[in-house]
C-alpha positions as CSV (number, residue, x, y, z in Angstrom):
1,X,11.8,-1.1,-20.2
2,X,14.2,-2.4,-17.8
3,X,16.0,-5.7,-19.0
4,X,16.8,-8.7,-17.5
5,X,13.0,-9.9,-16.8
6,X,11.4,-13.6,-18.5
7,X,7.9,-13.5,-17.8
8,X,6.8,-15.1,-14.8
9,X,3.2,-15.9,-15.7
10,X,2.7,-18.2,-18.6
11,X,1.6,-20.8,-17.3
12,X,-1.5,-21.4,-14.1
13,X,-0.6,-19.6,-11.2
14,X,-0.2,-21.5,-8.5
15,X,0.4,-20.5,-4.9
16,X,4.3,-21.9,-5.3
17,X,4.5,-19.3,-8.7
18,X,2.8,-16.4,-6.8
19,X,4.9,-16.9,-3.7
20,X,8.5,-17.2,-6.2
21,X,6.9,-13.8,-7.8
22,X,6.4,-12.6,-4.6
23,X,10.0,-13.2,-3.7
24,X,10.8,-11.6,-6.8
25,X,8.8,-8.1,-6.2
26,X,10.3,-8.7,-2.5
27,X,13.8,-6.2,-2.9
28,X,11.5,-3.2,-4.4
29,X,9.4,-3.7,-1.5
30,X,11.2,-4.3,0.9
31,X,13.5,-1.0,0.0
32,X,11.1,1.0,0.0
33,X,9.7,0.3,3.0
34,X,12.8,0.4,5.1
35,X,14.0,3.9,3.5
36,X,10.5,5.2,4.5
37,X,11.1,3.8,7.6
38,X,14.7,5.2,8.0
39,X,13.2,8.5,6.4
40,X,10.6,8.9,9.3
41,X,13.5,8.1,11.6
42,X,15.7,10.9,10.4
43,X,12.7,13.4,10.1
44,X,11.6,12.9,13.6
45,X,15.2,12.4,15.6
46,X,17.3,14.8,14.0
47,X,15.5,17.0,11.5
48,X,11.7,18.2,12.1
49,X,9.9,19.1,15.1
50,X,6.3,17.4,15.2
51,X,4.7,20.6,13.7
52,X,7.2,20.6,10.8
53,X,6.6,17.2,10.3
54,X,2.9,17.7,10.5
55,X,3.0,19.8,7.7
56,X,5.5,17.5,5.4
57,X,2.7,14.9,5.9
58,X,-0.1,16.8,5.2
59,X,1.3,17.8,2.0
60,X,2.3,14.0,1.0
61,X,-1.2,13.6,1.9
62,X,-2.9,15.6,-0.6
63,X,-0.5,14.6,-3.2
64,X,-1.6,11.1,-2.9
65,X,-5.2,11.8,-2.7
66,X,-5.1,13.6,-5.7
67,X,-2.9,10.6,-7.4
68,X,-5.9,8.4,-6.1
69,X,-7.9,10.5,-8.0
70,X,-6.6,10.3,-11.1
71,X,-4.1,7.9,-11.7
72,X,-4.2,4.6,-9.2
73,X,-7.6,4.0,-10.7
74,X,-5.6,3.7,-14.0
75,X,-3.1,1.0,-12.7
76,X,-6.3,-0.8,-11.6
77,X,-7.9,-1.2,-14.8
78,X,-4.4,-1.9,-16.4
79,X,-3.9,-4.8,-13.8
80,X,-7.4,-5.8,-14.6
81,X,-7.8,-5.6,-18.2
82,X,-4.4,-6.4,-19.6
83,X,-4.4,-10.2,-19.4
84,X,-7.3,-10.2,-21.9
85,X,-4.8,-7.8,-24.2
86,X,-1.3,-10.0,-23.5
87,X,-0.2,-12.4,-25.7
88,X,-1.4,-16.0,-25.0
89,X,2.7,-17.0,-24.2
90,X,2.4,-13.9,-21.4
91,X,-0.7,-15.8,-19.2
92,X,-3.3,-13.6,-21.3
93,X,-5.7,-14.4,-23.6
94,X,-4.7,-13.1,-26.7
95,X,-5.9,-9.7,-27.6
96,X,-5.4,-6.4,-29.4
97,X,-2.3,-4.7,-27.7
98,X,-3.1,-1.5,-29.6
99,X,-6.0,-0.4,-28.4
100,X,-4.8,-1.5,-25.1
101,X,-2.3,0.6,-25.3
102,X,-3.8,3.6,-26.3
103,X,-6.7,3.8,-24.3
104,X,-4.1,3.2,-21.4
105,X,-2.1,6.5,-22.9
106,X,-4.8,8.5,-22.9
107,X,-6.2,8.4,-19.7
108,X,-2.2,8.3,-18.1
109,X,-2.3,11.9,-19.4
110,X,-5.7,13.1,-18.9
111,X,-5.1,12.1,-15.3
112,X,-1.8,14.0,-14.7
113,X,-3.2,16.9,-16.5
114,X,-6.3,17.3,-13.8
115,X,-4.2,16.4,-10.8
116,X,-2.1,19.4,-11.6
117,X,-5.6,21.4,-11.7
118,X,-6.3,19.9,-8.4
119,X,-3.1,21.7,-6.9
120,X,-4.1,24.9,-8.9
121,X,-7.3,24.7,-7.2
122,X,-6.3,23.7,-3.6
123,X,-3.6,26.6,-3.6
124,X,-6.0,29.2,-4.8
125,X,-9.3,28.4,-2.5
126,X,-8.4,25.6,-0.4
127,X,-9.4,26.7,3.0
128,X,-6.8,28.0,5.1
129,X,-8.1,26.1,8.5
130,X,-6.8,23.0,6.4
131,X,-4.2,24.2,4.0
132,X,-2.9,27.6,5.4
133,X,-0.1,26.0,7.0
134,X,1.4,24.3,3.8
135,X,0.2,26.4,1.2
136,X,3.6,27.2,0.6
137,X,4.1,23.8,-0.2
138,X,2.0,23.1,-2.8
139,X,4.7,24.2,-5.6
140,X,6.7,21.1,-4.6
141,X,4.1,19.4,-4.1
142,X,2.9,19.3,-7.9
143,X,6.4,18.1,-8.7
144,X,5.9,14.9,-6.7
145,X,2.3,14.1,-8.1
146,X,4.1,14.3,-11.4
147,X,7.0,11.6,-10.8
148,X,5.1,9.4,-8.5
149,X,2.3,9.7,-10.8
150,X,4.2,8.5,-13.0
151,X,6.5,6.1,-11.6
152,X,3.1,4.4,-10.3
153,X,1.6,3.8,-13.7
154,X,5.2,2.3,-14.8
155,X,5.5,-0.1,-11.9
156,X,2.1,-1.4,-12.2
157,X,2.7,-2.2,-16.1
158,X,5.8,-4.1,-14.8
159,X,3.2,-6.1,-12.6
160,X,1.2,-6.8,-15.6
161,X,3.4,-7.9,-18.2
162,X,5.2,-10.3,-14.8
163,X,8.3,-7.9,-14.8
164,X,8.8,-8.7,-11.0
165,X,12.4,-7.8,-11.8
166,X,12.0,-4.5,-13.1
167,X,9.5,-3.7,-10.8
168,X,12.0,-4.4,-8.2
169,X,15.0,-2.5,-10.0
170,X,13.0,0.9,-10.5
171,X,11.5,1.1,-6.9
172,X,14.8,0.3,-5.9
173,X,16.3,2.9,-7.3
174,X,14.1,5.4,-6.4
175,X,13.8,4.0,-2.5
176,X,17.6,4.7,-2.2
177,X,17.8,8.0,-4.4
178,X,15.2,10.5,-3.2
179,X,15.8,10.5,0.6
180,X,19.9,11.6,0.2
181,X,18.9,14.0,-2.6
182,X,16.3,15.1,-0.8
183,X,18.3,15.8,2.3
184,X,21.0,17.6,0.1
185,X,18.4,19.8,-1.3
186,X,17.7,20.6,2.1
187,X,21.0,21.2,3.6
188,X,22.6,23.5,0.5
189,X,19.3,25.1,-0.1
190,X,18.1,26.1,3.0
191,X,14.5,25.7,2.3
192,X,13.5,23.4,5.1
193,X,10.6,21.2,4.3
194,X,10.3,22.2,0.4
195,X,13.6,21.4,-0.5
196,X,13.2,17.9,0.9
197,X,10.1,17.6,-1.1
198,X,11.9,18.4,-4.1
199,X,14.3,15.1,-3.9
200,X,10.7,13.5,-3.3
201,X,9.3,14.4,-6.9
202,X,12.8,14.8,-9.3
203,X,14.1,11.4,-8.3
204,X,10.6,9.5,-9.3
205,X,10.9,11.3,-12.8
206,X,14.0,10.0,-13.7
207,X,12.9,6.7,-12.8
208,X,9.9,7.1,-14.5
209,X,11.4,7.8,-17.6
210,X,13.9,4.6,-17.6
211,X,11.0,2.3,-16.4
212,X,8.7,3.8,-19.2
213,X,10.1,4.9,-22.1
214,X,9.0,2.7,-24.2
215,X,5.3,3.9,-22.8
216,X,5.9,7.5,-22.6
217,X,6.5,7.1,-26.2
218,X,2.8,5.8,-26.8
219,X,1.1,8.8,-29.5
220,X,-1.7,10.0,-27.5
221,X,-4.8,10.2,-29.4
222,X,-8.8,11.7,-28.4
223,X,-9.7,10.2,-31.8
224,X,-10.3,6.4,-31.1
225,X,-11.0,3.6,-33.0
226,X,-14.2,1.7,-32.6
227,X,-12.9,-0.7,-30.7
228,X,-11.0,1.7,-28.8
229,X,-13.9,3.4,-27.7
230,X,-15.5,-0.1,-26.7
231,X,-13.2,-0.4,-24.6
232,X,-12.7,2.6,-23.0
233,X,-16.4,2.6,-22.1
234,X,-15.9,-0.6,-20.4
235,X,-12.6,0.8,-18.6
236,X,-14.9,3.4,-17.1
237,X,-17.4,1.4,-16.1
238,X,-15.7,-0.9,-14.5
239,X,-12.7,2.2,-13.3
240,X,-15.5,4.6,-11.9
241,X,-16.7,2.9,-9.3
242,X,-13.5,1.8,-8.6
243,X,-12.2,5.7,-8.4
244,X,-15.0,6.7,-6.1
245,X,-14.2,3.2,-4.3
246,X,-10.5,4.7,-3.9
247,X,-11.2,8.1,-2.8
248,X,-13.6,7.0,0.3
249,X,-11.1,4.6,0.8
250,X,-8.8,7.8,0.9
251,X,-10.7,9.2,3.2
252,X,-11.4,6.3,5.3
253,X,-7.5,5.9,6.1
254,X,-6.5,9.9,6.4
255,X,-9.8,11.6,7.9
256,X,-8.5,11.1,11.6
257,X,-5.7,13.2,10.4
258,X,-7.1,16.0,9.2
259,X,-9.9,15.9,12.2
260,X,-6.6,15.8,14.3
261,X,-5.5,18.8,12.4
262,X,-8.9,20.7,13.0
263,X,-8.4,19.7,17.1
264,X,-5.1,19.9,18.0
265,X,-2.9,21.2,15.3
266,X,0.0,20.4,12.8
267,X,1.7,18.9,15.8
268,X,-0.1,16.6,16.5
269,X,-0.7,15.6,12.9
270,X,3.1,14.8,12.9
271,X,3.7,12.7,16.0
272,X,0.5,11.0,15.0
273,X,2.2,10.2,11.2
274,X,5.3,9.3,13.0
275,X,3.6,6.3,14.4
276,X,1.8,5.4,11.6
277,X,5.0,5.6,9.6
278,X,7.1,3.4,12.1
279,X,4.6,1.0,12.9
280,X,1.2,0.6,11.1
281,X,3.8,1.0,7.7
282,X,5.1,-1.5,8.2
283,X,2.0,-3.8,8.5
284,X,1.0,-2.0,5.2
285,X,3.7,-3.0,3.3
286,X,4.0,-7.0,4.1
287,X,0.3,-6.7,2.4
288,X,0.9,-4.6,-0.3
289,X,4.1,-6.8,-1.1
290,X,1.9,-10.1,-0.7
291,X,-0.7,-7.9,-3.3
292,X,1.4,-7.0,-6.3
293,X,1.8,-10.4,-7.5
294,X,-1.6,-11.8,-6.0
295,X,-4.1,-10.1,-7.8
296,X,-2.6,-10.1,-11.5
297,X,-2.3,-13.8,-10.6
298,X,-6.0,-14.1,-9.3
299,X,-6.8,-11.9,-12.7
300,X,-5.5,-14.1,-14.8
301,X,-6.4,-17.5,-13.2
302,X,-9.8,-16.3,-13.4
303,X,-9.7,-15.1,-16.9
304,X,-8.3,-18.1,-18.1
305,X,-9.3,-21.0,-15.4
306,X,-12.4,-20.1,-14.0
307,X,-14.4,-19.8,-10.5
308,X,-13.4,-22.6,-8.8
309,X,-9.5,-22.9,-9.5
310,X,-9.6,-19.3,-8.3
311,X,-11.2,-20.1,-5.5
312,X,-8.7,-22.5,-4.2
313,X,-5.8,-20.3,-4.7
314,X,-7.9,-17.7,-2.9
315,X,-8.2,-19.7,-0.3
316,X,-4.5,-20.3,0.1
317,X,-3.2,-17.2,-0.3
318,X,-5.5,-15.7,2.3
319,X,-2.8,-18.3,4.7
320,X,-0.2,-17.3,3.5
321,X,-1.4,-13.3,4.5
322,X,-2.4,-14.8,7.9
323,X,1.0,-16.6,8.2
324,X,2.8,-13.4,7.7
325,X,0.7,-10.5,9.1
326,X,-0.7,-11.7,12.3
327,X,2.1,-12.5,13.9
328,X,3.8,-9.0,12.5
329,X,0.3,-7.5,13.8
330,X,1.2,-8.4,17.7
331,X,4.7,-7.7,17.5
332,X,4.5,-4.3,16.4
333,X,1.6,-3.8,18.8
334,X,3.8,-5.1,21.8
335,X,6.7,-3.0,20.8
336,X,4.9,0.3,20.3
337,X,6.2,1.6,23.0
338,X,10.3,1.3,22.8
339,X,9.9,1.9,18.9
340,X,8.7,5.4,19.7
341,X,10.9,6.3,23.1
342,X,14.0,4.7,21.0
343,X,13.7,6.3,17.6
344,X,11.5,9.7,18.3
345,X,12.0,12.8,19.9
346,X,10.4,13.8,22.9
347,X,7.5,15.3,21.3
348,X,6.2,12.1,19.6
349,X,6.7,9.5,22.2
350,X,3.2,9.8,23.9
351,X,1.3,8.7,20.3
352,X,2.5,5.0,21.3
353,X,-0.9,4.4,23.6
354,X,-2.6,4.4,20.0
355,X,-0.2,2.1,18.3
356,X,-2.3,-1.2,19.0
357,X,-5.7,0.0,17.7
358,X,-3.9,1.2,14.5
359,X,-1.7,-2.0,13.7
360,X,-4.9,-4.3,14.2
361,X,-6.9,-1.7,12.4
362,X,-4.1,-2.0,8.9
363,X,-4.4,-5.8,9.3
364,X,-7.9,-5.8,8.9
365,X,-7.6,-3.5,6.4
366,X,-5.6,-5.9,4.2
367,X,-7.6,-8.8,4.8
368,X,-10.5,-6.6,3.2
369,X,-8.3,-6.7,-0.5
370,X,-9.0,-10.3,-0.2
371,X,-12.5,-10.4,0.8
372,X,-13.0,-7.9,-2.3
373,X,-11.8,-10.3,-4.9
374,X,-15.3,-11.5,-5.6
375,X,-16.3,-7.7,-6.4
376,X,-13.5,-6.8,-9.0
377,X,-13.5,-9.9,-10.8
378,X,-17.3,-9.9,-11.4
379,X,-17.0,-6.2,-12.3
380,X,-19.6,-5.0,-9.1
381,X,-17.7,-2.5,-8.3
382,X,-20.5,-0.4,-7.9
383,X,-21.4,-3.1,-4.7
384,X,-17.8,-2.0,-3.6
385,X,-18.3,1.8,-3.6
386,X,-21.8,1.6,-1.8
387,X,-19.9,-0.8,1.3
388,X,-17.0,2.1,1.1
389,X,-19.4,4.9,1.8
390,X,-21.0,3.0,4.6
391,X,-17.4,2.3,6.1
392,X,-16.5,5.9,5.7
393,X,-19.8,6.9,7.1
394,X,-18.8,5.0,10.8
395,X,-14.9,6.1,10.4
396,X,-16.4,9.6,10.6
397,X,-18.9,9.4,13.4
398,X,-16.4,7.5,15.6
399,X,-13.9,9.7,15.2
400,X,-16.2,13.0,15.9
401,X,-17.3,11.1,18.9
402,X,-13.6,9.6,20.2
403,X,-10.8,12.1,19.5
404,X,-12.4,15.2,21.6
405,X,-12.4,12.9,24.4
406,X,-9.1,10.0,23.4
407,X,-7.2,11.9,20.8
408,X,-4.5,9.5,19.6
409,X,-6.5,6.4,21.0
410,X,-9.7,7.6,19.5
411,X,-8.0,7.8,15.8
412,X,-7.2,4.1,16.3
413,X,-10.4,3.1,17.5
414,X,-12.5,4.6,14.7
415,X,-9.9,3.1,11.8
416,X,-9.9,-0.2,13.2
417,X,-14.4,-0.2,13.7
418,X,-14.7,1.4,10.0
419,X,-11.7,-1.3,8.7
420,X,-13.6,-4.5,10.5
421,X,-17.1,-2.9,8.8
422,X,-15.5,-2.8,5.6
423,X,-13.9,-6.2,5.8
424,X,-17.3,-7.8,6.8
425,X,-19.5,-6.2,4.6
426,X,-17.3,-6.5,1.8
427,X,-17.2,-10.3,2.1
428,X,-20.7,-11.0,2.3
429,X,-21.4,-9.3,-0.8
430,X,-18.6,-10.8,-2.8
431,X,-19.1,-14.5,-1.4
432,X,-21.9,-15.1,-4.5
433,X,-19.5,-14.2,-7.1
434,X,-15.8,-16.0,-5.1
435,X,-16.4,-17.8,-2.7
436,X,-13.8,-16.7,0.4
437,X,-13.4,-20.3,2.1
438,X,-11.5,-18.8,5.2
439,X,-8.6,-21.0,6.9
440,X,-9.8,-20.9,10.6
441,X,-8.2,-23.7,11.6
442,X,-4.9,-22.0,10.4
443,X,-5.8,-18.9,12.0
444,X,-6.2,-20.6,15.7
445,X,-2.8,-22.2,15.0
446,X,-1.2,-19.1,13.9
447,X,-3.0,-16.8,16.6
448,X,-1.4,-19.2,19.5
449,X,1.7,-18.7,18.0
450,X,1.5,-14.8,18.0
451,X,-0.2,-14.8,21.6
452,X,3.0,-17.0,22.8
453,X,5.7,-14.9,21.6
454,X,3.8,-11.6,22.2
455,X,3.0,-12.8,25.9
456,X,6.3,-13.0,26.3
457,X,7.6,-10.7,24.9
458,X,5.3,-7.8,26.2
459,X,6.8,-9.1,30.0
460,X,10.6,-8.7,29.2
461,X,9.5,-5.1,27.7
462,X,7.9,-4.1,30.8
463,X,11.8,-4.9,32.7
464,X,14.2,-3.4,30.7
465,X,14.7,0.3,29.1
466,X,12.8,1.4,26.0
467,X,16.7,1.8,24.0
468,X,17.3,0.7,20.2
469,X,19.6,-2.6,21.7
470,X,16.4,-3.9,23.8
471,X,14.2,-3.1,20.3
472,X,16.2,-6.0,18.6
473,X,16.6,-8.1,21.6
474,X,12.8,-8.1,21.6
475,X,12.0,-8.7,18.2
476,X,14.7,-11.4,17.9
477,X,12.4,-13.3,21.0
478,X,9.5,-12.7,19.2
479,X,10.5,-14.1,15.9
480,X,12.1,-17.0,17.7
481,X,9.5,-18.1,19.6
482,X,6.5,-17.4,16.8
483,X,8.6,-19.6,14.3
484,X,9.0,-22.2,17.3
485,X,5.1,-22.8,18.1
486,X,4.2,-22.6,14.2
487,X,6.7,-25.8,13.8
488,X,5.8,-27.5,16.5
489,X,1.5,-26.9,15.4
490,X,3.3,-27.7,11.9
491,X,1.5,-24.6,10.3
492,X,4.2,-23.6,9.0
493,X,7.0,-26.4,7.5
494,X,10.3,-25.6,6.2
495,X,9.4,-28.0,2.8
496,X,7.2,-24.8,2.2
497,X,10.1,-22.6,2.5
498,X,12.6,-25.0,0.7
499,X,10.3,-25.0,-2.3
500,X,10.3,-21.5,-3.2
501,X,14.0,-21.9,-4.1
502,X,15.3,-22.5,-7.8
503,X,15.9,-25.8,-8.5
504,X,19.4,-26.9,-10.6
505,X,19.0,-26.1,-13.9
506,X,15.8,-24.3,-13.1
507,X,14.8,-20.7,-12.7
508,X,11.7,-19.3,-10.8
């Protein structure tokens, strides 16, 4: 394990401690994202044409489908399980580590081990309407399911055991790392698209190992103890409906793209992941950074608290997503269009007309992981995967009906109807088991804010040239005036800011 870390959860979380973890998981989120974002950049202006990129994405595609197969559901029942294992000092309530431990080894490995079946399988009698054009891929493509496979399970033990810094060092690391090598591998190789996936899967091992090694260590056993099998049983109930939860979920977020495939071709695929990479990413990420220290903190408060402290904290960290993803919702709808003319070829520019539906579509999408809380921390997970299939079941007969007819647009407009099903559904059913006590009143305060800056903002855009110096003019305005009106409503005060920093003497 990485060192430098103190653990960040023994005592109650609060929405100050989440928000200081928060700022702690912050650098290996925020990395990440921007070398994604820079990697989608490079890819599309000076690398691949939209077809080549098409078929990068496809195969990133089914190597994370397969790692939601076998190996996310893992990190989910690790996040969920492990305060009950942690030592009382660690925010947990004092159980066996050991058969923690191994029952977490065992499936780590029995999940690899089928994923790389999976690629076996695909490259053998996947059909060639849908994997022809990147069957040549799939080599490469079994090297990164390995590392980020790995590197996965390792950064979400780092969440668990409150090892924000860590978890920040190793996806770090591998943020920086994989694009350059990648690109090297490509240049002195000469093996185009393969060579780049390469860099994608040997630089996540290596981090793997240093994250893990203590871990990778861990003697793997099929002979369990008694109490080891007790708890395995209860992993896979609660896990299985969570895996099939996952992989309609899968499918609920990548189905346009293989429909688009089926249409209109690995071209289209890739100006269509272009925009999705450069702007509905990015929406994705604020999120997924709000969610690595928000639900092992919900976990634990519940395990150790109870319902109604866990509702409160629910309630204000559902603000806090508000506070930071509405706002980013309308400005990376209004820019859509100079993002794409400024840092895409010609032959991705036109995907921008879909850029709205797609944004609103992710925020939705993330206010669904707090809706859900309910759901996982009652264990009806089985609730979760019947609401999944019936979001999946509208995603596909939207998008049959719209992307004949609206290609791009009709993509966005099925995500964003399946997402707002999902959401809704999903927080009915959970509000017996966690009550969601939504902030509307912070919503209408944080919505005028957005519509003020985004008003504006949209007019200047209309007047000057879609170029990478108007880009940050306009996202300077927009921040400017957002943070302006959210003083002046006071919904957002900079005493809250202030007291997320250390105090003397103190560390967060």
């Amino acid at each position: 394990m990485i060192s430098g870390d103190a653990p960040t959860s023994d005592c109650t979380p609060t929405l100050s401690s989440v928000s200081k973890d928060t700022l702690l998981y912050l650098p290996g989120r925020i990395v990440p994202a921007v070398m994604a974002f820079v990697t989608t950049v490079v890819l599309t202006k000076r690398v691949l044409s939209a077809e080549d990129f098409g078929r990068y994405d496809l195969t990133m595609r089914l190597v994370l489908f397969l790692m939601v197969a076998t190996v996310v559901w893992v990190t989910m029942v690790l996040l969920r399980f492990y305060p009950r294992y942690a030592p009382k000092g660690e925010g947990g309530a004092g159980g066996d580590p050991a058969a923690f431990n191994a029952v977490v080894a065992l499936l780590r490995w029995i999940g690899i081990g089928v994923g790389l079946v999976g690629i076996v399988l695909v490259w053998a009698f996947g059909p060639e309407k849908f994997f022809g054009s990147y069957r040549s891929l799939l080599g490469m493509a079994a090297i990164v399911f390995v590392g980020n496979s790995l590197m996965e399970l390792g950064l979400a033990m780092a969440r668990a055991r409150g090892k924000p810094r860590s978890y920040s060092v190793a996806a770090t690391f591998n943020a920086l790392f994989r694009l350059p090598v990648g690109i090297l591998i490509l240049w002195f190789s000469a093996t185009g698209v393969a060579g780049f996936l390469c860099g994608f899967g040997l630089v996540p091992i290596i981090v793997a190992i240093l994250l893990m090694r203590r871990d990778l260590m861990q003697p793997v056993s099929f002979r369990l103890t008694s109490e080891q099998n007790a708890f395995l049983r209860e992993c896979l109930l609660y896990g299985m409906p969570v895996l099939a939860t996952l992989i309609l979920n899968f499918f609920l977020g990548n189905t346009d793209r293989y429909l688009l495939k089926y249409f209109r071709g690995d071209a289209a695929v890739g100006a269509y992941a272009a925009a999705s990479g450069l702007l509905e990413q990015p929406m994705g990420m604020v999120f997924q950074t709000l969610m690595v220290a928000v639900f092992p903190a919900i976990a634990a408060l519940y395990e150790t608290k109870g319902r109604e402290a866990t509702e409160n904290l629910l309630r204000q960290l559902t603000r806090q997503f508000l506070l930071f993803c509405l706002p980013l919702c309308v400005m990376l709808s209004v820019l859509s269009r100079p993002v794409m003319f400024a840092l895409t070829k010609e032959d991705y520019r036109d995907v921008y007309v879909a850029a709205p539906w797609l944004v609103t579509a992710s925020f939705t999408y993330g206010l669904s992981y707090y809706a859900s809380f309910g759901l996982h921390l009652s264990k009806k997970t089985g609730v979760l995967l019947a609401i999944t299939l019936i979001s999946i079941a509208v995603n596909l007969a939207v998008n049959m009906l719209t992307i004949p007819r609206y290609g791009y647009v009709g993509c966005g407009m099925a995500r964003l109807t399946a997402n707002a099903v999902l959401t809704g559904l999903v927080a009915l059913a959970a509000h017996r088991h966690l009550r969601w006590s939504f902030p509307w009143a912070s919503l209408v305060r944080i919505g005028l804010a957005s519509a003020v800056a985004g008003g504006t903002t949209f007019l200047l855009q209309r007047r000057l040239p879609p170029n990478l110096l108007t880009l940050v003019m306009l996202g300077c305005v927009f921040g400017t005036l957002c943070a302006t009106v959210s003083l002046i409503t006071r919904e957002f005060r900079l005493q809250d800011l202030l007291s997320l920093l250390p105090r003397r003497g103190k560390t967060p």
